[in-house]
C-alpha positions in Angstrom: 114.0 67.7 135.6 117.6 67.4 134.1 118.9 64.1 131.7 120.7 62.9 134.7 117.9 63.1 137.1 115.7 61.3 134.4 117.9 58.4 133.8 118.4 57.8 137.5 114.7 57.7 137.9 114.8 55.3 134.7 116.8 52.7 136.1 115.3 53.0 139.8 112.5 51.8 137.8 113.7 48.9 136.0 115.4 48.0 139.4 112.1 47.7 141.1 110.6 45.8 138.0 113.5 43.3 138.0 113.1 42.7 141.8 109.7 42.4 141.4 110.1 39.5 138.5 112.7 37.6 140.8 110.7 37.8 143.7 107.7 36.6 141.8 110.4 33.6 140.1 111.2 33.0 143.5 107.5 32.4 145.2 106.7 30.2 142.0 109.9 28.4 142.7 109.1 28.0 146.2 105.1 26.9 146.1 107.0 24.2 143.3 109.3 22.9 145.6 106.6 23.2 148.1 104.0 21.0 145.9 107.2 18.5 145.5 107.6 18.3 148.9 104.0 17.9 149.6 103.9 15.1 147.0 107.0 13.4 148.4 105.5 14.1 151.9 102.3 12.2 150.6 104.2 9.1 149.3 105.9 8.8 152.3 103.6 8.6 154.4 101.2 6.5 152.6 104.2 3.9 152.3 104.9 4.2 155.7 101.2 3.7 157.1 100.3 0.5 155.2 104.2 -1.1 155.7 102.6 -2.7 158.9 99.1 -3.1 157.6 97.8 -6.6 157.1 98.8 -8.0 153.7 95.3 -8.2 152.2 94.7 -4.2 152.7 98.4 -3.6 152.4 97.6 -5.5 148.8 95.0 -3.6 147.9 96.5 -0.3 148.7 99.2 -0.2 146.7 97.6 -1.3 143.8 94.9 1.6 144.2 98.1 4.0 144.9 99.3 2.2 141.3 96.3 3.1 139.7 94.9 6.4 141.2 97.9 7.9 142.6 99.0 8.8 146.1 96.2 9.1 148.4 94.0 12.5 149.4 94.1 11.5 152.7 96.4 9.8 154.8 95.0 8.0 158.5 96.2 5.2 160.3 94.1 3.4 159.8 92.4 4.2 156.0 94.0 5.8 152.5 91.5 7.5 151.1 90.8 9.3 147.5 88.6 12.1 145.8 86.7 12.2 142.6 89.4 9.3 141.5 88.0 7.5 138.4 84.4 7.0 138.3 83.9 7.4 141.8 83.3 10.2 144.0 85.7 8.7 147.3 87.5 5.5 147.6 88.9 4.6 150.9 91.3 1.5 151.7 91.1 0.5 155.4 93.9 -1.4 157.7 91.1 -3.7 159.1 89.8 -6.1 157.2 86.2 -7.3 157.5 85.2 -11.1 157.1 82.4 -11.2 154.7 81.0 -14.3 153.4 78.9 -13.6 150.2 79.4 -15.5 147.4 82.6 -16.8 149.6 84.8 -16.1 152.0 86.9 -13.0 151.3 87.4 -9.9 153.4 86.3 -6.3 152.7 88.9 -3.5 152.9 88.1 -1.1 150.0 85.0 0.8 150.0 84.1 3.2 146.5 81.3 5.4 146.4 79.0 6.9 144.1 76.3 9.6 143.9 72.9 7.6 143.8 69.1 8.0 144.7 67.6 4.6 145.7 63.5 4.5 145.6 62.4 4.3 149.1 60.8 0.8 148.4 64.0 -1.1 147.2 66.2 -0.3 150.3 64.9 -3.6 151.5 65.9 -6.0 148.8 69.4 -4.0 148.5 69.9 -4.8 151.7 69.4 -8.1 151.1 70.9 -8.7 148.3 74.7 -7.2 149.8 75.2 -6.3 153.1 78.5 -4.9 152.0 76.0 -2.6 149.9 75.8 0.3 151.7 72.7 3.5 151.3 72.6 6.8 152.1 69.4 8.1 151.9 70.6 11.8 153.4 73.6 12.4 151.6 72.4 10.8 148.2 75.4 8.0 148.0 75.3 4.6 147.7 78.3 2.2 148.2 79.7 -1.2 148.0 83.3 -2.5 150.3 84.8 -5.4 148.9 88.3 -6.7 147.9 89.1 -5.1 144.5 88.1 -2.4 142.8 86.2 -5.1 140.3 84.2 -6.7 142.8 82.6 -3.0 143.6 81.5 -2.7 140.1 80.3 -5.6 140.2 78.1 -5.2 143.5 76.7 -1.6 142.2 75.9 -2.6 138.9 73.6 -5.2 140.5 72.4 -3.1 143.2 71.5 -0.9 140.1 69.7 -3.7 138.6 67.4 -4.3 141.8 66.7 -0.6 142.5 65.6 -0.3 138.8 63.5 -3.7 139.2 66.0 -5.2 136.3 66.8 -8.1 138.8 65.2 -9.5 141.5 66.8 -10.4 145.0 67.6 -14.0 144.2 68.6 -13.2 140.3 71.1 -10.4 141.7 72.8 -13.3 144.3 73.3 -15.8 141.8 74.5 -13.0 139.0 77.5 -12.3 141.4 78.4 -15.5 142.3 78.8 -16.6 138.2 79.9 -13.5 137.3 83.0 -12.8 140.6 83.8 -16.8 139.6 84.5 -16.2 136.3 86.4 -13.1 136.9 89.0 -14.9 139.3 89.5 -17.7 137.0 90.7 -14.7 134.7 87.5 -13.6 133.0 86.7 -10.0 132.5 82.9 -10.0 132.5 81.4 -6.5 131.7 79.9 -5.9 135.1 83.5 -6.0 136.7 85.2 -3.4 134.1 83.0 -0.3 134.8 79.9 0.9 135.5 76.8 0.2 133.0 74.7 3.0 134.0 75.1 7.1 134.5 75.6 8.3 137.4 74.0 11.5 138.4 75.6 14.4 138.6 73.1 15.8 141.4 69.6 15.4 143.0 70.6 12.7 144.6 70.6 14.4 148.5 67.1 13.5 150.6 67.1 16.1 153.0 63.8 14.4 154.6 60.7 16.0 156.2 60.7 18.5 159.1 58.6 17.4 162.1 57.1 19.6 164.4 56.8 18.3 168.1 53.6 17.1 169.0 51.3 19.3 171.4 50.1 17.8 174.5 
């Protein structure tokens, strides 16, 4: 092979490489712009879905979106997150719920967390919140309040039954002290965060298979 064939193969070469680095600049530029879009997208529609929501979930949704970020999820009717924070979802819903334990108020935000309840305390959590809700099968517990605070609050005392910390009535009369002196501008320990681990699996109860009975 002559000089001249050798160069030409030389720069076909470094051709194909530069090509191959702008197409590469190019598809990263793109899947940016993409992921900006996506973002931008996101924020969009979250502000557009709660603009007509009622104001006390409309509250509560843009201050999770201040805290956590725009939302996984976009409905409707519900914002929700992943793995934001302590908790493994947090969903914001357009309809409130009127709940009247310790006082009036209405639910709207619902956090969950992996959890395994003993069989025998499902009872008193019940109880004790009815905004305390247990999955036995999927190994989650949750609580649906009005702030993030008030779902600390109600898990670390649902905590405290399940572990046989608290009783039923101790639990009730906890929150109610504790959710008072938060809104007059307390912050008690039980609002801030969660006071116990949560695990990180084992939670799931698949249950018992059952055979049909024979005649």
């Amino acid at each position: 092979m002559n000089k001249s064939s050798k160069l030409k193969m030389l720069a076909g070469a470094c051709l194909s490489v530069l090509l191959a680095g702008t197409a590469v600049a190019e598809d990263a530029s793109k899947m940016r712009k993409m992921e900006h879009g996506d973002m931008a997208m996101s924020m969009m529609s979250a502000d557009s879905t709660i603009a007509a929501w009622p104001k006390v979930s409309k509250d509560v949704a843009m201050k999770t979106i201040a805290k956590y970020g725009q939302p996984n999820e976009v409905t409707p009717t519900m914002l929700m997150w992943h793995d934001n924070g302590p908790w493994k979802h947090t969903m914001v819903f357009k309809e409130p719920t009127q709940h009247d334990f310790p006082g009036p108020h209405m639910d709207v935000m619902q956090q969950v967390i992996d959890y395994k309840v003993p069989l025998d305390k499902y009872d008193d959590l019940a109880m004790y919140d009815g905004s305390v809700v247990v999955e036995r099968t999927n190994g989650v517990i949750s609580a649906r309040c009005d702030a993030e605070e008030a779902n600390f609050l109600a898990l670390n005392l649902a905590n405290d039954v399940a572990t046989g910390k608290r009783s039923v009535e101790d639990a009730r009369m906890f929150y109610a002290t504790t959710i008072k002196e938060f809104k007059a501008g307390g912050k008690p320990a039980y609002t801030q965060a969660l006071q116990f681990s949560v695990p990180t699996s084992g939670t799931e109860d698949a249950g018992l298979a059952m055979s049909p009975m024979e005649d």
